[in-house]
C-alpha angles and dihedrals in degrees: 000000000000103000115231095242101191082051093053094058086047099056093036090050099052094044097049085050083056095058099049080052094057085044083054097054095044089064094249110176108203089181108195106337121145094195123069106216115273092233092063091058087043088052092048100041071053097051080065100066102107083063094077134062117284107234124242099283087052099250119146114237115304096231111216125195147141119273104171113167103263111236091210113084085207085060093038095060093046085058092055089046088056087045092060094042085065090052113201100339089062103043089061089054100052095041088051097030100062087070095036121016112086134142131269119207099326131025099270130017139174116204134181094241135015121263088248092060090037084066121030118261090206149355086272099048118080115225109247114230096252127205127160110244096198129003122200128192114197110202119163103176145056132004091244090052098049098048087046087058097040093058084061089072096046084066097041113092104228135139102224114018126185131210106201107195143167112269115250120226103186118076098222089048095054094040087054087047097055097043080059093056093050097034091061091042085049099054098024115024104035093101080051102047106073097048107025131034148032119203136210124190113197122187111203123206121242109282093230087058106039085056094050100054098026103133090050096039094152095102101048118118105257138158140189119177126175128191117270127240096255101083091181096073108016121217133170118238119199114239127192100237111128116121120179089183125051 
């Protein structure tokens, strides 16, 4: 099954855009923060699942990342607040997710099977065949971070891998961005490009932003870039794929 690629950031963006809105009615204050939580772009990218293949026990994606207890209280009640956006669904996870749930490789996965089942969680059990279906890195700050980030998903195999960014506002910092991006699939992913993966790039808005002007988002700084046909020299080409509604 060959993800749509154009349908799945639709899908992740708008529901990314639905949870800053739940944030919203619960009366979330992100003061002045520049950085929307990671978990409300995992729980999104999750939200997705029924996008890929189920595997041959007919299981939807097993979805990995990391959960770690936050030591700021700030984070740790908007924690609380995403827990409560997921209902009772996501309440179970949390509570069940801060002891099991990590990531594996990148930041978010999704596999067709669980690490336990990969690799066989006793004599009796037959190890199940594993391979990521998507890998997603999250990086919010710096240039130098997020290119950092972004060269863990040149060396994971994946078919379809995200880069999930700050948007930039200023023209010169995006066009240097950007340079970065094609300048590492250039040098590093260009024997990977033509038989495994296809990338998405996705530039977020600031959080404080994005909640204040939540119900009128069309002005908010946003990006998604895919890679051009011409994999011998890789470039990005803007595509016009952001949805804040499903």
């Amino acid at each position: 099954m060959v993800v749509d690629l154009e349908a799945f950031c639709k899908h992740f963006t708008a529901e990314l855009h639905h949870r800053v809105g739940e944030l919203c009615n619960l009366g979330v204050d992100p003061g002045d923060r520049d950085r929307i939580d990671k978990l409300a772009i995992f729980f999104a990218l999750e939200d997705c699942r029924d996008r890929f293949a189920r595997n041959a026990d007919g299981a939807l994606p097993t979805s990995r990342f990391s959960m770690r207890e936050p030591k700021d209280v700030t984070v740790s009640a908007l924690h609380g607040a995403l827990e409560r956006t997921r209902g009772g669904g996501g309440r179970t996870l949390l509570s069940k997710a801060k002891k099991n749930l990590m990531e594996y490789l990148v930041d978010f996965s999704f596999s067709n099977y669980s690490i336990p089942q990969a690799i066989g969680k006793s004599k009796s059990t037959a190890a199940k065949q594993f391979k990521l279906l998507l890998a997603a890195e999250s990086e919010l700050g710096s240039q130098f971070d997020v290119l950092r980030d972004f060269l863990k998903l040149v060396v994971v195999r994946s078919p379809v891998k995200v880069m999930v960014y700050s948007a930039r506002t200023r023209t010169n910092y995006l066009t240097a961005l950007i340079d970065g991006f094609e300048r590492i699939l250039d040098t590093h992913a260009k024997p990977y490009l033509k038989d495994e993966s296809r990338w998405l790039f996705v530039g977020i808005p600031r959080y404080a932003q994005w909640i204040e002007q939540w119900d009128k988002p069309e002005s908010l700084p946003r990006q998604v870039y895919v890679v051009g046909p011409n994999l011998d020299k890789p470039k990005l080409q803007a595509k016009d794929w952001w949805r804040w509604r499903a």
